[in-house]
N, CA, C and O atoms as a GROMACS GRO file, in nm:
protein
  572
    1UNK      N    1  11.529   8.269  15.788
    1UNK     CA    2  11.502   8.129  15.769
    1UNK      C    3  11.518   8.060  15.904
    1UNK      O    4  11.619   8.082  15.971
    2UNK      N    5  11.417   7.973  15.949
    2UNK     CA    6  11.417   7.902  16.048
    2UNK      C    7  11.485   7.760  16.068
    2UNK      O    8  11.478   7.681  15.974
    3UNK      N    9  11.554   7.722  16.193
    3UNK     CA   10  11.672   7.656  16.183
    3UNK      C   11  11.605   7.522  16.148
    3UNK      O   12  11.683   7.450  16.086
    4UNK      N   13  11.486   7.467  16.169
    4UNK     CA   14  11.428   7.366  16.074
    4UNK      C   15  11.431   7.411  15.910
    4UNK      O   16  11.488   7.325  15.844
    5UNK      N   17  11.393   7.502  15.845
    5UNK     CA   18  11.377   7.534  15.705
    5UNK      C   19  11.546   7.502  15.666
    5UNK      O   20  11.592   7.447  15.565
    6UNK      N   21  11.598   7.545  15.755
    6UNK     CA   22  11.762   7.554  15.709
    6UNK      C   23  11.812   7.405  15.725
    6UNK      O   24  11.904   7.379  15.646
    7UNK      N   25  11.779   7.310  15.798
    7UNK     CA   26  11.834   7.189  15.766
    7UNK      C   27  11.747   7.105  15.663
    7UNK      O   28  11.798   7.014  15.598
    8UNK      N   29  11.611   7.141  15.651
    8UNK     CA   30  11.549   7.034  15.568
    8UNK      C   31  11.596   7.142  15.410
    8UNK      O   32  11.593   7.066  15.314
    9UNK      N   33  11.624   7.248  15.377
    9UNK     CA   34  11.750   7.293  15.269
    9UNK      C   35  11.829   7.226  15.229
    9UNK      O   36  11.842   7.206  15.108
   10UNK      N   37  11.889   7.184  15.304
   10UNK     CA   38  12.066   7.105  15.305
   10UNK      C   39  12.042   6.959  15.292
   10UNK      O   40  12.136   6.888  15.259
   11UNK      N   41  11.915   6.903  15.318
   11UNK     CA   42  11.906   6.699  15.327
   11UNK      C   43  11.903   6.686  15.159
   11UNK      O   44  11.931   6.570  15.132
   12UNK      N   45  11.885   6.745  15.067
   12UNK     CA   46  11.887   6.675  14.954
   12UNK      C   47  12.008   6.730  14.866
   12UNK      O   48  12.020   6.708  14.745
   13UNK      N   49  12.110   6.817  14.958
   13UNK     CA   50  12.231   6.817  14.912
   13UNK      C   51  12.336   6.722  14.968
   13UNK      O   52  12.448   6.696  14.926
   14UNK      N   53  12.276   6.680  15.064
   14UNK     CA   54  12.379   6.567  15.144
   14UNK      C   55  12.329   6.468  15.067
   14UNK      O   56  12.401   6.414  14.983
   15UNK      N   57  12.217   6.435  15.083
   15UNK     CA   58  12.181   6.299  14.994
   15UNK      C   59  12.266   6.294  14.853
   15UNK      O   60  12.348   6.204  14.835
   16UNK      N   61  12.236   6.416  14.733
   16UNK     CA   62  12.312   6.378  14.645
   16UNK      C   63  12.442   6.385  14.656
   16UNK      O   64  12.510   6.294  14.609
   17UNK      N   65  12.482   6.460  14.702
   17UNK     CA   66  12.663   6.454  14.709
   17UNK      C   67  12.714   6.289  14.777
   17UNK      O   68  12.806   6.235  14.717
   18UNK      N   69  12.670   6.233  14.871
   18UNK     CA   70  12.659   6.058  14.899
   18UNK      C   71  12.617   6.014  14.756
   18UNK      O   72  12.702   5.952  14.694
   19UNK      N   73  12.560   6.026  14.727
   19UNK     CA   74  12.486   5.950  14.594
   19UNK      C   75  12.640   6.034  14.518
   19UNK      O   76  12.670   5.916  14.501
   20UNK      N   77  12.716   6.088  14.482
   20UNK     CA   78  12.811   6.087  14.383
   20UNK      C   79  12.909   6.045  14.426
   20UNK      O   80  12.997   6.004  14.351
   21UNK      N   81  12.925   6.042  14.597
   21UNK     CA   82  13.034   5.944  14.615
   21UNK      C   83  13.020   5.815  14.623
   21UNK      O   84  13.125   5.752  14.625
   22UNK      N   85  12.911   5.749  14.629
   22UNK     CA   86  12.880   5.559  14.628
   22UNK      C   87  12.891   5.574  14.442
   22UNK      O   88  12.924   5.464  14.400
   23UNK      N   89  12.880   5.638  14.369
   23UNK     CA   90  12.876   5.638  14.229
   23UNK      C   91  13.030   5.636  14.196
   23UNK      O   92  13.078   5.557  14.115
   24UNK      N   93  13.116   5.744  14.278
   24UNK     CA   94  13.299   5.763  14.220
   24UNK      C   95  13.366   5.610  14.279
   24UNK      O   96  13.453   5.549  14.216
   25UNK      N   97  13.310   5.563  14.410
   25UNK     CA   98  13.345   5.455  14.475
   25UNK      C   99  13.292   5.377  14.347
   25UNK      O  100  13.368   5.395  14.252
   26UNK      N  101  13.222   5.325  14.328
   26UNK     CA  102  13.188   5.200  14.238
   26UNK      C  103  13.271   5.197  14.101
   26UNK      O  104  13.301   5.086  14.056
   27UNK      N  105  13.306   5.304  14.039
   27UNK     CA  106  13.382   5.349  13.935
   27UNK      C  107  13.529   5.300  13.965
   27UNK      O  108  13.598   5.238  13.884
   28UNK      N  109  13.572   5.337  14.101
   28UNK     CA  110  13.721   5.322  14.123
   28UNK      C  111  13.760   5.179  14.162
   28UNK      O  112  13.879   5.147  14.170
   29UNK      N  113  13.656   5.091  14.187
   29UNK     CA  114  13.670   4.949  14.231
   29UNK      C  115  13.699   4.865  14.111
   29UNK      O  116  13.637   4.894  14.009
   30UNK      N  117  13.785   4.761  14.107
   30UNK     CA  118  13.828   4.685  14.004
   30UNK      C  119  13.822   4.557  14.039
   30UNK      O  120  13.800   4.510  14.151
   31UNK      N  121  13.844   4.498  13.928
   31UNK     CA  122  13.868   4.312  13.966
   31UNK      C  123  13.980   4.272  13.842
   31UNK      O  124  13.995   4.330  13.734
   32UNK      N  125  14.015   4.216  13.866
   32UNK     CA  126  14.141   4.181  13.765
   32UNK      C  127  14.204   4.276  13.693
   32UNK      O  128  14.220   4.261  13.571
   33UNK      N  129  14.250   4.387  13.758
   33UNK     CA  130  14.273   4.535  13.702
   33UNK      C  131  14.188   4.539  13.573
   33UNK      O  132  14.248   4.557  13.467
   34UNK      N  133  14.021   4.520  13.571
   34UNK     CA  134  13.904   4.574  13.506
   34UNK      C  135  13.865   4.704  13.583
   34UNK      O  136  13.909   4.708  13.698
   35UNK      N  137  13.822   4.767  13.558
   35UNK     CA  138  13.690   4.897  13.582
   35UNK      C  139  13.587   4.765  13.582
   35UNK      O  140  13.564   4.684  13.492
   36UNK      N  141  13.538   4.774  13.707
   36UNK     CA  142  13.401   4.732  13.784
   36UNK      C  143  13.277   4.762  13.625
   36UNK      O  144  13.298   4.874  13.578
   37UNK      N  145  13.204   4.712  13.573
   37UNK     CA  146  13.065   4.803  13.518
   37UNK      C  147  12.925   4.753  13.587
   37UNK      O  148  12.908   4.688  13.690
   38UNK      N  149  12.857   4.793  13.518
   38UNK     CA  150  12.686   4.819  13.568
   38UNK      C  151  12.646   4.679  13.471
   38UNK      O  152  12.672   4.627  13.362
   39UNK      N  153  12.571   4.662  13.585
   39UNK     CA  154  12.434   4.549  13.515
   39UNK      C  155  12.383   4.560  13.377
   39UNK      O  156  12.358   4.472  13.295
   40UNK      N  157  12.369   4.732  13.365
   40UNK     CA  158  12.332   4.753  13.245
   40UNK      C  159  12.383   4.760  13.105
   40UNK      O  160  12.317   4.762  13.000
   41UNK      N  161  12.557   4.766  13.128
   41UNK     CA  162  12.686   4.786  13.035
   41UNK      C  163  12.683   4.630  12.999
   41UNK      O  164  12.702   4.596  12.882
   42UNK      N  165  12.658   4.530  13.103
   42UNK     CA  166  12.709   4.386  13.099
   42UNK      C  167  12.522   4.330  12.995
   42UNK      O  168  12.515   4.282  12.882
   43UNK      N  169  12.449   4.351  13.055
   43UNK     CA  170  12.328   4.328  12.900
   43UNK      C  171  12.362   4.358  12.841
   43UNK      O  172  12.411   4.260  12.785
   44UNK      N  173  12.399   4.485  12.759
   44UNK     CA  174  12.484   4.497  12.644
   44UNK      C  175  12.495   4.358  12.560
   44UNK      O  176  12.409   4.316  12.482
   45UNK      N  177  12.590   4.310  12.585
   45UNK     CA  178  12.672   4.212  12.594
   45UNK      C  179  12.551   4.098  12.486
   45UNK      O  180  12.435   4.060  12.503
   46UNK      N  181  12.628   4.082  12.405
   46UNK     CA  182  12.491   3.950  12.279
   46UNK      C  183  12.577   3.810  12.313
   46UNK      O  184  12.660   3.771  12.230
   47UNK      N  185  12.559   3.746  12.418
   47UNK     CA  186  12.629   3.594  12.441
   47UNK      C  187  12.593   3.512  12.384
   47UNK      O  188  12.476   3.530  12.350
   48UNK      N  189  12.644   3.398  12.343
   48UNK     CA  190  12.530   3.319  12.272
   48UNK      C  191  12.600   3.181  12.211
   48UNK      O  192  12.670   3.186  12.110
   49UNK      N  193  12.571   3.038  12.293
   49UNK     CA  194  12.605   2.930  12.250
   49UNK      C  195  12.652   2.892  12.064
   49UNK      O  196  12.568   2.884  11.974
   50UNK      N  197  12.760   2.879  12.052
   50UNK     CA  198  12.758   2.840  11.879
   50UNK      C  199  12.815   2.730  11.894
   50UNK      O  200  12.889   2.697  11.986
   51UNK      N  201  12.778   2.659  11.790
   51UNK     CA  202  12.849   2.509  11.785
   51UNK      C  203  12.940   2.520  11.627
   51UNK      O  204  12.887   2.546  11.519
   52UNK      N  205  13.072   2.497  11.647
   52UNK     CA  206  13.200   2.553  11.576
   52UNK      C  207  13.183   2.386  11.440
   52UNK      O  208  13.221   2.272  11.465
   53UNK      N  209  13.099   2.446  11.275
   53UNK     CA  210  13.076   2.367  11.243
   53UNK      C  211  13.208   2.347  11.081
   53UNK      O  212  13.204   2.262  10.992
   54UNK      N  213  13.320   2.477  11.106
   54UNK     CA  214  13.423   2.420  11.035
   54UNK      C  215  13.582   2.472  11.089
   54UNK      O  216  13.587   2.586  11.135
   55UNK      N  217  13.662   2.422  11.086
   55UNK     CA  218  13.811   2.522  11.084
   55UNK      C  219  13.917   2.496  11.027
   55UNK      O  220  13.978   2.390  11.012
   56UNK      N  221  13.944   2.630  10.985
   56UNK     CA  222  14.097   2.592  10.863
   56UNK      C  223  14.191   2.710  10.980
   56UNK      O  224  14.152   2.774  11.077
   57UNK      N  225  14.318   2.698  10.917
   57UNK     CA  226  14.439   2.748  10.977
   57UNK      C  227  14.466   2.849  10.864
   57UNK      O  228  14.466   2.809  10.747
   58UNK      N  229  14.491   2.980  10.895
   58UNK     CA  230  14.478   3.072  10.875
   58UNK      C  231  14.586   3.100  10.817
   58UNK      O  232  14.667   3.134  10.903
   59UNK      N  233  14.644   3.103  10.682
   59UNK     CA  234  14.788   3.073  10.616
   59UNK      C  235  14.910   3.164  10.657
   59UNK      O  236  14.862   3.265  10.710
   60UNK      N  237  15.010   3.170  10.655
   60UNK     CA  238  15.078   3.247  10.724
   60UNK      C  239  15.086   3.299  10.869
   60UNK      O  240  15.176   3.377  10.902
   61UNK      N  241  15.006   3.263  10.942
   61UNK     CA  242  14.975   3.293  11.090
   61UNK      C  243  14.997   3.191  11.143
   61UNK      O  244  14.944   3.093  11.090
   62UNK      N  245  15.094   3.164  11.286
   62UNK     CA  246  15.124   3.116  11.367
   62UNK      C  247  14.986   3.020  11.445
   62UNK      O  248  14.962   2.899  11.451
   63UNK      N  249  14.911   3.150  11.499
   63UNK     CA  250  14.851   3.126  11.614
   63UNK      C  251  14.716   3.153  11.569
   63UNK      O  252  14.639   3.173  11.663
   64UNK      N  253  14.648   3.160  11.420
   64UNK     CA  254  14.477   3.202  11.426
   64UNK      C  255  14.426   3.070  11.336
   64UNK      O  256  14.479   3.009  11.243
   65UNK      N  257  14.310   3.056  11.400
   65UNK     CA  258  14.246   2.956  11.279
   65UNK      C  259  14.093   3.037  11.293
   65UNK      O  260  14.038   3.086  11.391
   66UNK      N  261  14.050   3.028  11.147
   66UNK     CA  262  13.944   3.049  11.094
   66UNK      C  263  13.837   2.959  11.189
   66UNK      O  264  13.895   2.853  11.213
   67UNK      N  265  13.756   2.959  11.229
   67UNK     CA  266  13.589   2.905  11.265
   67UNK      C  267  13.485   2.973  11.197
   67UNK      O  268  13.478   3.095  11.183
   68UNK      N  269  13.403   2.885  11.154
   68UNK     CA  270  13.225   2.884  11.084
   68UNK      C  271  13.145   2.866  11.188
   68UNK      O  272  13.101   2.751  11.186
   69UNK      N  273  13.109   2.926  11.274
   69UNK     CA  274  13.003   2.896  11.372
   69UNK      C  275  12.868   2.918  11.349
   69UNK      O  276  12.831   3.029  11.311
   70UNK      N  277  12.781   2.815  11.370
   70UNK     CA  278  12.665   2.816  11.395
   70UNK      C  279  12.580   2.867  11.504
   70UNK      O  280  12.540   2.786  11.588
   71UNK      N  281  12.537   3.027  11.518
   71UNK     CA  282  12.467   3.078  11.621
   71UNK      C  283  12.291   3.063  11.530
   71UNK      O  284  12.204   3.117  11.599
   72UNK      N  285  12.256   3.026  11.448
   72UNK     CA  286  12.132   3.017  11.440
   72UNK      C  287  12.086   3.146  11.341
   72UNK      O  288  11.969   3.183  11.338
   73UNK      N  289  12.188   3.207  11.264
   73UNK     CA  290  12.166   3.296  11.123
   73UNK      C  291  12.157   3.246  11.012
   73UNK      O  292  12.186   3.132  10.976
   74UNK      N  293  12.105   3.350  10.940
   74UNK     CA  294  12.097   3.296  10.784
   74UNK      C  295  12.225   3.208  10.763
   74UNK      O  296  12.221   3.090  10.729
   75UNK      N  297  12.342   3.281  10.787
   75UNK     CA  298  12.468   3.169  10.780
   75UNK      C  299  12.525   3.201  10.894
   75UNK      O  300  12.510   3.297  10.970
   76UNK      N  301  12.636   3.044  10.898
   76UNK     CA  302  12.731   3.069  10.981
   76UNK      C  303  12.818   3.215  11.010
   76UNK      O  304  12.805   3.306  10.928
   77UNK      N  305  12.907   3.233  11.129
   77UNK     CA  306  12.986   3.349  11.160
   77UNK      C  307  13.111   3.312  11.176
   77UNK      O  308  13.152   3.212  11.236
   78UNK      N  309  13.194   3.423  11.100
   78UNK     CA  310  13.356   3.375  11.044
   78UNK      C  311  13.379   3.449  11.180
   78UNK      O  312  13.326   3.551  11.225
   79UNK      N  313  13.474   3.368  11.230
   79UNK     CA  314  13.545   3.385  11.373
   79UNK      C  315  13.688   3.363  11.351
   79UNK      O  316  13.720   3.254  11.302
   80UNK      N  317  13.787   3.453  11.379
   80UNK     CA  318  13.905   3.456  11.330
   80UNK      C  319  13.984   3.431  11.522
   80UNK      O  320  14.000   3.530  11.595
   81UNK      N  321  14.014   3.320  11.559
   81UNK     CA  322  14.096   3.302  11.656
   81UNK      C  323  14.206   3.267  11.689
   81UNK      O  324  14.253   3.170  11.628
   82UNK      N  325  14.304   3.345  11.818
   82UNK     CA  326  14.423   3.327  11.785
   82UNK      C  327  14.447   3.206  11.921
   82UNK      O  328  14.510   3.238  12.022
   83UNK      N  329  14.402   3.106  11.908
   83UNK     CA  330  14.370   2.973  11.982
   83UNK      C  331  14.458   2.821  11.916
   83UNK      O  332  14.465   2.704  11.954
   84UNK      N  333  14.518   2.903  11.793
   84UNK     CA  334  14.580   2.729  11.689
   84UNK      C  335  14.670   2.686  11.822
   84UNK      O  336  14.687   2.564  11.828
   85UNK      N  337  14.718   2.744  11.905
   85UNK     CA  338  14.893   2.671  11.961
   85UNK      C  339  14.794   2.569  12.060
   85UNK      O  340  14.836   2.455  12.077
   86UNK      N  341  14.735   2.587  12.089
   86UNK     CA  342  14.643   2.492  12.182
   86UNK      C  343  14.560   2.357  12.160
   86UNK      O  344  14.500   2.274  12.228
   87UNK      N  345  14.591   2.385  12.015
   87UNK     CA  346  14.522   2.240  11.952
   87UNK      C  347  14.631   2.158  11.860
   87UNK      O  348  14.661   2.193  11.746
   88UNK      N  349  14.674   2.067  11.913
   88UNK     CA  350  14.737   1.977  11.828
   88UNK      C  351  14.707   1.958  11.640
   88UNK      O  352  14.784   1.966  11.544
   89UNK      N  353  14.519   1.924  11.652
   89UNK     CA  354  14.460   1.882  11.570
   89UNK      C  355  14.353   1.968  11.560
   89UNK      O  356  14.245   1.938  11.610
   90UNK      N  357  14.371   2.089  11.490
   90UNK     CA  358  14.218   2.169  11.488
   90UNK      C  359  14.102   2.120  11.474
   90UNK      O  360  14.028   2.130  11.571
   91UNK      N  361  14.065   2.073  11.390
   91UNK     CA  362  13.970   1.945  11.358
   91UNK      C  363  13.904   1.910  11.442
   91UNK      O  364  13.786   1.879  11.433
   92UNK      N  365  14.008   1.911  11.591
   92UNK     CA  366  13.907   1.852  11.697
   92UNK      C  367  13.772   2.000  11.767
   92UNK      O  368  13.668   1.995  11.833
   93UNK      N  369  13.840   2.091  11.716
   93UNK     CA  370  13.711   2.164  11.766
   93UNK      C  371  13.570   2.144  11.676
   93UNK      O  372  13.466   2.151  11.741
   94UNK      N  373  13.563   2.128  11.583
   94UNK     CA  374  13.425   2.093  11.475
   94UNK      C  375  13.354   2.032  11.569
   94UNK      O  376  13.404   1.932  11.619
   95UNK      N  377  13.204   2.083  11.622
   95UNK     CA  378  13.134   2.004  11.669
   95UNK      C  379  13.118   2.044  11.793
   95UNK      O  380  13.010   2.025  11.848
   96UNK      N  381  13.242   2.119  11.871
   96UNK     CA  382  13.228   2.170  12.014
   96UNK      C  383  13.139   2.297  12.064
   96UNK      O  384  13.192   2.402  12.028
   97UNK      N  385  13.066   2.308  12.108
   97UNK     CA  386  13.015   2.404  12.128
   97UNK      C  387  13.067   2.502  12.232
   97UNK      O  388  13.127   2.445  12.323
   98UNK      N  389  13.060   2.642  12.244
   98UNK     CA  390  13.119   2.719  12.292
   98UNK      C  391  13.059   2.846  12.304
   98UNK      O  392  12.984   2.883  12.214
   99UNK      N  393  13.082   2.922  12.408
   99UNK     CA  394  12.975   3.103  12.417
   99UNK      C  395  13.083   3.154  12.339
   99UNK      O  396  13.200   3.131  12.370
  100UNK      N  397  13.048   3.224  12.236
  100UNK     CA  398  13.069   3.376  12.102
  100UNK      C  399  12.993   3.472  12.120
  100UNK      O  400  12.872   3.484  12.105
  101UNK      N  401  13.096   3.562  12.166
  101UNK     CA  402  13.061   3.719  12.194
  101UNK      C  403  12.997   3.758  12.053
  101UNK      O  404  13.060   3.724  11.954
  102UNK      N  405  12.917   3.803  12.042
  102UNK     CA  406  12.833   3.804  11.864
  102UNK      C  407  12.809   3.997  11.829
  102UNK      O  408  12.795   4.045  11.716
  103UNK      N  409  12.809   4.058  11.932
  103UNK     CA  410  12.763   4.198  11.920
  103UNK      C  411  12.930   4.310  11.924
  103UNK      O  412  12.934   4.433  11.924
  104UNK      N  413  13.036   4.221  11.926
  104UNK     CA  414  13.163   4.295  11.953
  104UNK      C  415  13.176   4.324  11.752
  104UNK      O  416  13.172   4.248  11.655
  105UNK      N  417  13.190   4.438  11.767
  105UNK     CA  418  13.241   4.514  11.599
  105UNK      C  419  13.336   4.432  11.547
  105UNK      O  420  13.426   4.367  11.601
  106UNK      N  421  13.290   4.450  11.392
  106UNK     CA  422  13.390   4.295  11.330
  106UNK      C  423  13.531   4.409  11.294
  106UNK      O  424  13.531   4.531  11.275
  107UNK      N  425  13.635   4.315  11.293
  107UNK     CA  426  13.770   4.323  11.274
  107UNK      C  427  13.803   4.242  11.139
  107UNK      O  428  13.760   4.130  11.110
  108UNK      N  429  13.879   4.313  11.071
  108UNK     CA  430  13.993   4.239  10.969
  108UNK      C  431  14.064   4.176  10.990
  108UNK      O  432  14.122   4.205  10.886
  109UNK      N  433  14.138   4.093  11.040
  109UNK     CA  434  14.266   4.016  11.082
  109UNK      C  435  14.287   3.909  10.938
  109UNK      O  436  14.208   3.841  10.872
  110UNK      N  437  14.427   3.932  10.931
  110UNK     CA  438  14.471   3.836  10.832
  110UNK      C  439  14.405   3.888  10.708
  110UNK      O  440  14.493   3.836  10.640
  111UNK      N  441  14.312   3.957  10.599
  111UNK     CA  442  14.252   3.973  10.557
  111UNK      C  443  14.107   3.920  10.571
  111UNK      O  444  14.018   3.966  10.500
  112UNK      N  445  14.083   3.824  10.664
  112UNK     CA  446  13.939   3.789  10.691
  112UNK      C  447  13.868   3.877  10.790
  112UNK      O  448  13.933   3.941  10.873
  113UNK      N  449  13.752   3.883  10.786
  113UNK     CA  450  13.655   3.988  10.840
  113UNK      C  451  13.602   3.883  10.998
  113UNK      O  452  13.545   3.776  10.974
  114UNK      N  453  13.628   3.927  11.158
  114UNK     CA  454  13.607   3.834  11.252
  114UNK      C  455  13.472   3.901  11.247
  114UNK      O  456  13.447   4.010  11.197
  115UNK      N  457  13.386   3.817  11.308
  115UNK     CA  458  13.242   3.869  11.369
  115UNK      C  459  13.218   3.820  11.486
  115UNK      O  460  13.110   3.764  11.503
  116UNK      N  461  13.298   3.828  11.577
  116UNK     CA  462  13.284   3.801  11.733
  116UNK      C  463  13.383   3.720  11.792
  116UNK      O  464  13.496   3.722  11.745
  117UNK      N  465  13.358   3.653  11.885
  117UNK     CA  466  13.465   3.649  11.993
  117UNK      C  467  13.448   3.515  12.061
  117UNK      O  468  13.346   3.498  12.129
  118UNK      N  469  13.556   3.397  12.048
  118UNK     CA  470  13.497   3.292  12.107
  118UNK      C  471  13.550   3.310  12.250
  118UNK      O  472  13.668   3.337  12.271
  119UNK      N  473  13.482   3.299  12.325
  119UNK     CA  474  13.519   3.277  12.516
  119UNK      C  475  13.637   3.169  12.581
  119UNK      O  476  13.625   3.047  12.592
  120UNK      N  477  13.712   3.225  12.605
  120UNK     CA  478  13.771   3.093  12.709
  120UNK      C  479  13.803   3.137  12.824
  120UNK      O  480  13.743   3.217  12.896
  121UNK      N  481  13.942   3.059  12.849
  121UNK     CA  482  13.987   3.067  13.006
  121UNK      C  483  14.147   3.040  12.950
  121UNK      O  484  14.159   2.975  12.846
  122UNK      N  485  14.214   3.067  12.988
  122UNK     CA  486  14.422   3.111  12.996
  122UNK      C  487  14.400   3.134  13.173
  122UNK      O  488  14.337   3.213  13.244
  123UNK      N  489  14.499   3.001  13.197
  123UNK     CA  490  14.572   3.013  13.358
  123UNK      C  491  14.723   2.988  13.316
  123UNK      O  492  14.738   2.893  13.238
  124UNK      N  493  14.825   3.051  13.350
  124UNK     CA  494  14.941   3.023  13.282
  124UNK      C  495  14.911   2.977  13.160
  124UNK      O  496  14.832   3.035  13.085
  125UNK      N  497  14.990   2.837  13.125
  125UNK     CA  498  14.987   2.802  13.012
  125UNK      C  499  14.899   2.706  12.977
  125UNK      O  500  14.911   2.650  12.868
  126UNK      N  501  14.768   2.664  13.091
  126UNK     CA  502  14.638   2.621  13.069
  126UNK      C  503  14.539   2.697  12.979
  126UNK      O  504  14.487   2.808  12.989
  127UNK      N  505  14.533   2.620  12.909
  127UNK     CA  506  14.369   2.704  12.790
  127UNK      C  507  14.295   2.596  12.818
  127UNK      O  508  14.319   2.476  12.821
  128UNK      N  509  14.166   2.683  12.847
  128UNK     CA  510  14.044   2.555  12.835
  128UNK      C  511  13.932   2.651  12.754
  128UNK      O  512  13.921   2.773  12.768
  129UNK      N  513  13.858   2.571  12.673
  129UNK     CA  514  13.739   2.636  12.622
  129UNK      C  515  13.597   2.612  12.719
  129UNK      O  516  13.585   2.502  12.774
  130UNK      N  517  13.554   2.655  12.726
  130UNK     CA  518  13.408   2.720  12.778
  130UNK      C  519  13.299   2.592  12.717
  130UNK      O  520  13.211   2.624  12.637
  131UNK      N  521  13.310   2.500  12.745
  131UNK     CA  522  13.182   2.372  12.710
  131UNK      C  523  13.077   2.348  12.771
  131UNK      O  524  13.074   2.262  12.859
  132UNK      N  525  12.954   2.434  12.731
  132UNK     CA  526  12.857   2.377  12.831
  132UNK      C  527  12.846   2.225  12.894
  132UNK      O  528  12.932   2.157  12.838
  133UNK      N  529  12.802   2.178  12.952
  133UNK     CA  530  12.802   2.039  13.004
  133UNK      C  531  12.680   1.947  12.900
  133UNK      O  532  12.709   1.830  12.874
  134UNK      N  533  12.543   2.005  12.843
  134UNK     CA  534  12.482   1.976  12.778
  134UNK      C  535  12.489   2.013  12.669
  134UNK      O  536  12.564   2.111  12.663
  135UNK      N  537  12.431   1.970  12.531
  135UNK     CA  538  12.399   2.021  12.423
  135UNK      C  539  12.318   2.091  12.452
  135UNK      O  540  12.244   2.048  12.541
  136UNK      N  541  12.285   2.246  12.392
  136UNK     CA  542  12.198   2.329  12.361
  136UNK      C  543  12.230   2.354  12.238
  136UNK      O  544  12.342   2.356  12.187
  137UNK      N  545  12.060   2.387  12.158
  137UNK     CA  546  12.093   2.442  12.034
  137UNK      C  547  12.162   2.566  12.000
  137UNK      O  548  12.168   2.660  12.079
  138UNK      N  549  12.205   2.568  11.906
  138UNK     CA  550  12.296   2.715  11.864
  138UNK      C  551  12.201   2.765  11.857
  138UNK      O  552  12.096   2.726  11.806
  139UNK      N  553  12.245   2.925  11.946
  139UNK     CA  554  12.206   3.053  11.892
  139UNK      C  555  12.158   3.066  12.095
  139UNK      O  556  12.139   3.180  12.138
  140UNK      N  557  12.151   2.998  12.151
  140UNK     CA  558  12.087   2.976  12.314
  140UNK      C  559  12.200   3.106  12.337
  140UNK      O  560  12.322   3.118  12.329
  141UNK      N  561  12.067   3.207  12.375
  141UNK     CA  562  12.183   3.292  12.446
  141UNK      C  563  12.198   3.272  12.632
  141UNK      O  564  12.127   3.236  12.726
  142UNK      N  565  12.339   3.321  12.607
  142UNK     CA  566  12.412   3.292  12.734
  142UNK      C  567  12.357   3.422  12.863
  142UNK      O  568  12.393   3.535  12.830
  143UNK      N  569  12.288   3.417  12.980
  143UNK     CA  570  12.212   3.506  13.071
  143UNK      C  571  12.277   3.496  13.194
  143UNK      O  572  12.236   3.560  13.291
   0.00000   0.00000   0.00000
């Protein structure tokens, strides 16, 4: 084998072996002690404006209140959140709109069945909810 045949051999083993280390590098990088993911893991992802159109307090539980959200289905989606210590007056969320994770597997909690996930923000003992600045109709998914 000629010492050209013998290096153009070896360029598409160097190439992939780089290509599995920019791949182990991207894997090992974090942000808020998360695993980094792909563009394509994060589409996944069903975001989607609901406007929160009832809530009761979840009997025996401290910290969950029930939400009816309106994403734009046959019916509303029972959202089981553990958000009560943050509201004086639950009541005041009716009407707020907010991004609900809609594609996360429903959970039992309390005996009620959750079907997704309302979004916020926790800084210490700051909670803020996620309010778009405009009205959009329910169901506007979040991109």
């Amino acid at each position: 084998m000629t010492e050209e045949h013998a290096q153009s051999a070896t360029e598409p083993e160097v190439a992939t072996t780089e290509a599995v280390t920019e791949q182990n590098t991207s894997q090992e990088r974090t942000t808020a002690g998360k695993p980094m993911i792909s563009y394509d893991t994060f589409a996944q992802l069903d975001i989607a404006v609901g406007t929160i159109v009832s809530v009761e307090v979840v009997e025996g539980a401290d910290k969950l209140l029930r939400l009816e959200v309106d994403v734009q289905e046959e019916k509303p989606r029972q959202i089981i959140s553990g958000i009560r210590e943050y509201f004086e007056d639950p009541q005041f969320l009716v009407g707020k709109q907010c991004p609900f994770l809609l594609n996360l597997e429903p959970r039992v909690i309390r005996g009620y069945e959750s079907q997704g996930m309302i979004l916020a923000a926790l800084c210490d003992e700051t909670f803020a909810l996620l309010i778009p600045h405009n009205d959009l109709p329910a169901g506007t998914r979040v991109q």
